[in-house]
C-alpha positions as CSV (number, residue, x, y, z in Angstrom):
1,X,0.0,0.0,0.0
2,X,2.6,2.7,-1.4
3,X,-0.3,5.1,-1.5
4,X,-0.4,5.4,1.9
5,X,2.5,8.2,1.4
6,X,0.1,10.0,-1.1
7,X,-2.1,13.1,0.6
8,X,-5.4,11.9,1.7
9,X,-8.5,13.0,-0.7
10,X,-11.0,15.3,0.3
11,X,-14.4,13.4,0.6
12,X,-17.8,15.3,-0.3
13,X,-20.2,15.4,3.3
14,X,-22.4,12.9,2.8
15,X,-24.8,10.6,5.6
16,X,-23.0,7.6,5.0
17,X,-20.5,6.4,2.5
18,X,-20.1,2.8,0.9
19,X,-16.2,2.0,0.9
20,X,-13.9,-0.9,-0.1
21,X,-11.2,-2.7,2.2
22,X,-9.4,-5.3,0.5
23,X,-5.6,-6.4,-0.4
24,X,-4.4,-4.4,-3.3
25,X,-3.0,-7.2,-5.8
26,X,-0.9,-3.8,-7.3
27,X,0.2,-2.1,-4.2
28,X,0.9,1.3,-6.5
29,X,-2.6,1.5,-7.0
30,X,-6.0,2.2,-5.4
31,X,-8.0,1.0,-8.4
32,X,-10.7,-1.9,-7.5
33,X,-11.3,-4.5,-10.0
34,X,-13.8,-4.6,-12.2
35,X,-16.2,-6.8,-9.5
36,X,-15.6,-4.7,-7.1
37,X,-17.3,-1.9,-8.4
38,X,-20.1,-3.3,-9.5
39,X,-20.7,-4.9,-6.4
40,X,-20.4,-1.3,-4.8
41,X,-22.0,0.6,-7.7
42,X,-25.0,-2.2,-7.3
43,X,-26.4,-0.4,-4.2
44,X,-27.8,2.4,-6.0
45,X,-26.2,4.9,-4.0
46,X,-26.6,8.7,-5.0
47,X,-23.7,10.7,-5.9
48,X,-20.8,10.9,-3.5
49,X,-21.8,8.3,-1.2
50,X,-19.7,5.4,-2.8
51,X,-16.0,5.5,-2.7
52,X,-14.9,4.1,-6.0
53,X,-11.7,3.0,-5.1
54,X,-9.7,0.8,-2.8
55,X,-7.8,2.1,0.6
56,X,-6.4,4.1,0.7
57,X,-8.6,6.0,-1.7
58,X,-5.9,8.1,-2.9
59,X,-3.3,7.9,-5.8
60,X,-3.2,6.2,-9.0
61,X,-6.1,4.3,-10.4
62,X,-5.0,2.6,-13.0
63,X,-5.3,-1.6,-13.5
64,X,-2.9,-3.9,-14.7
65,X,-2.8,-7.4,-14.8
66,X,-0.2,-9.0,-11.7
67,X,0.6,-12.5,-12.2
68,X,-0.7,-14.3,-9.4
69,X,2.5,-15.0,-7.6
70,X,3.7,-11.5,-7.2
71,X,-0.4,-10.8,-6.2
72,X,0.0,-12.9,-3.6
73,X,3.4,-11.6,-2.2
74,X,2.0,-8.3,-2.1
75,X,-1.1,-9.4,-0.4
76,X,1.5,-11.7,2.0
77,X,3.2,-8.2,2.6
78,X,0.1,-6.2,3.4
79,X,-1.1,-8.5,6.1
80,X,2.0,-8.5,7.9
81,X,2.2,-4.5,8.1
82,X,-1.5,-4.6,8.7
83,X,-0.5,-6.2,11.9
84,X,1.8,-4.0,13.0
85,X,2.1,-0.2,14.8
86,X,3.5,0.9,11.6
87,X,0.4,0.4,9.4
88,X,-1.7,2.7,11.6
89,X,1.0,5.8,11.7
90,X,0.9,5.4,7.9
91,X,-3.1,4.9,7.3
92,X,-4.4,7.1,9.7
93,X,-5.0,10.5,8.3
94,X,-6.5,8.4,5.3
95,X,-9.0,6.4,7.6
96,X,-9.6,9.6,9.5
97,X,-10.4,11.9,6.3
98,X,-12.7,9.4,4.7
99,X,-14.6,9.0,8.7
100,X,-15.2,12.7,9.1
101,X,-16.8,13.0,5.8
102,X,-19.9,10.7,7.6
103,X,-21.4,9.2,11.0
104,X,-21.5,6.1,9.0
105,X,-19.4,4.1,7.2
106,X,-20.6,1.0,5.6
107,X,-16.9,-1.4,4.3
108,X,-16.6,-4.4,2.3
109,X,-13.1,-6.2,3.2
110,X,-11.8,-8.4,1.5
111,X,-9.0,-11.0,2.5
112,X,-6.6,-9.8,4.6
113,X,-8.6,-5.8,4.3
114,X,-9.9,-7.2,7.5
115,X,-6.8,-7.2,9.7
116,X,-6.2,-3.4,8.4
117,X,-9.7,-2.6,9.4
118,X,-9.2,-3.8,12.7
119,X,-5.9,-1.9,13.2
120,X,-8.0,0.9,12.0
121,X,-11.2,1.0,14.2
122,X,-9.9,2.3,17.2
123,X,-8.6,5.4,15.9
124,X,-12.0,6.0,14.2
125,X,-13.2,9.6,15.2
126,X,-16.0,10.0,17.9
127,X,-19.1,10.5,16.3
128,X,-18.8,8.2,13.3
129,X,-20.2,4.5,13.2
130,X,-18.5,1.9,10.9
131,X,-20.1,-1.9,9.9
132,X,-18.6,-4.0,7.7
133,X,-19.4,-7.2,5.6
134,X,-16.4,-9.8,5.5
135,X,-15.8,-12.0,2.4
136,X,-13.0,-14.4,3.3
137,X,-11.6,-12.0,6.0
138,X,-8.1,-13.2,7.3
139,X,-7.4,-11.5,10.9
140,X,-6.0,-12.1,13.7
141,X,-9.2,-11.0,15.0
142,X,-12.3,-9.9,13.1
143,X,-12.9,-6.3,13.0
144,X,-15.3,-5.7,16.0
145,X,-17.8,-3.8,13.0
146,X,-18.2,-6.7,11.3
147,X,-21.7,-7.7,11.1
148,X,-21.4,-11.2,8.8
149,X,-18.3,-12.9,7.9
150,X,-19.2,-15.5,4.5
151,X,-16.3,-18.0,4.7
152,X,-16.3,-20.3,1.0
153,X,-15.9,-23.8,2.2
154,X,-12.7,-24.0,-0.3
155,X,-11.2,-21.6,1.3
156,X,-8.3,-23.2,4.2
157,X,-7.0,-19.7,4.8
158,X,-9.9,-17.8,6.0
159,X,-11.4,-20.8,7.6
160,X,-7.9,-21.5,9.6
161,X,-8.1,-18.0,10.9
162,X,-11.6,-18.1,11.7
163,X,-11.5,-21.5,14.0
164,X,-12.6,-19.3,17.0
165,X,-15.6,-18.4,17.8
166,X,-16.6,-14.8,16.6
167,X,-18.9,-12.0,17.6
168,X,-21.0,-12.2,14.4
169,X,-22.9,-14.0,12.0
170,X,-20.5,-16.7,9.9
171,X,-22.1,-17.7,6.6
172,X,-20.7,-20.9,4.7
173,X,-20.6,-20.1,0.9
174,X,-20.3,-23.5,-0.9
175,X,-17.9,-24.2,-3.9
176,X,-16.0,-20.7,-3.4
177,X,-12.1,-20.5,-2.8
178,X,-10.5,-17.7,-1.5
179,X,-10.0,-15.9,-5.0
180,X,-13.9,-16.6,-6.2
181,X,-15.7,-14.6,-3.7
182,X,-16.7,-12.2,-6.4
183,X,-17.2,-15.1,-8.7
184,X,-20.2,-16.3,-6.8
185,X,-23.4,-15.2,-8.0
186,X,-25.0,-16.0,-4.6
187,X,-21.9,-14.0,-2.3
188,X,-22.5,-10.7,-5.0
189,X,-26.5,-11.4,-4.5
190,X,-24.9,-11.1,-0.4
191,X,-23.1,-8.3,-0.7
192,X,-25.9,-6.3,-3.1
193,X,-28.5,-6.9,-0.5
194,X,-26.1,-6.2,2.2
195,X,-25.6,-2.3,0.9
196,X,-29.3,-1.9,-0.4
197,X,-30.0,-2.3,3.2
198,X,-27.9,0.5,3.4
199,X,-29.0,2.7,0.8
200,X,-32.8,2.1,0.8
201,X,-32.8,2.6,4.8
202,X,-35.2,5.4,5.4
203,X,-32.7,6.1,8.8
204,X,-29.7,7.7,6.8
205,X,-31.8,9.4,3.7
């Protein structure tokens, strides 16, 4: 996450915005892939209320393919300064911009997204509420926001860090690995209705 040395964007006030968290398979860029946002653009958000880009929503957007072997390095790499002091000096003032923009932020992470979410929540600003939807989340812990956690039962990574007993709701998706998530009509179907709860919520209108 080399952006994390870029300046943090400005985000438009909005009541609540609908953010990504995931590992960045290019860590010189903050673009999602292309399932990504349409998961995020399928909540029918209004303007400004959608993030479209990865953490730390700054710097370059552009996608390239990575072969899979340097992907996973990357993603190897992330986790481990996810789970250090480091990784919150760096991603503060990023987490902190995007949290004063709204009293509610609604995240999708992604993989090891959910160890950096965790080292993020508690320097979350008063005043701001975040909940989060987990899609093979590997953690130490879970993010205490999480509200479901879907697990694919071919997926040995999240499941190994998952073998205690959580907070929240865990969801068995059959047949998905831990790079099919997105691949899964049914998880998409999950995460669509997940943010339409948001978005058609007559609470945060």
């Amino acid at each position: 996450m080399l952006n994390l040395r870029s300046q943090p964007p400005v985000f438009t006030p909005t009541p609540y915005k609908l953010v990504w968290m995931s590992g960045a398979s290019d860590p010189w860029s903050s673009a999602l892939s292309e399932a990504e946002a349409r998961c995020l653009a399928s909540a029918e958000a209004p303007a400004g209320h959608v993030v479209e880009a990865n953490f730390p929503y700054a710097g370059p957007r552009r996608v390239r393919r990575v072969p899979l072997a340097l992907a996973s390095v990357s993603n190897v790499a992330q986790f481990l300064v996810a789970s250090t002091p480091l990784l919150r000096r760096l991603a503060v003032a990023h987490w902190v911009a995007l949290c004063s923009s709204t009293p509610r932020v609604h995240v999708v992470v992604g993989s090891c997204g959910a160890q950096l979410l965790r080292a993020l929540e508690p320097v979350t600003p008063p005043g701001t509420t975040v909940a989060a939807l987990a899609l093979g989340p590997v953690a130490w812990r879970l993010p205490r926001s999480v509200e479901l956690a879907v697990v694919g039962d071919r997926d040995p990574l999240a499941r190994v860090f998952l073998r205690r007993r959580e907070r929240c709701e865990v969801q068995l998706a059959p047949g998905v690995g831990h790079l099919g998530y997105l691949d899964s009509e049914a998880v998409r179907e999950q995460v669509t209705a997940w943010l339409r709860g948001v978005t058609r919520s007559p609470t945060v209108r």
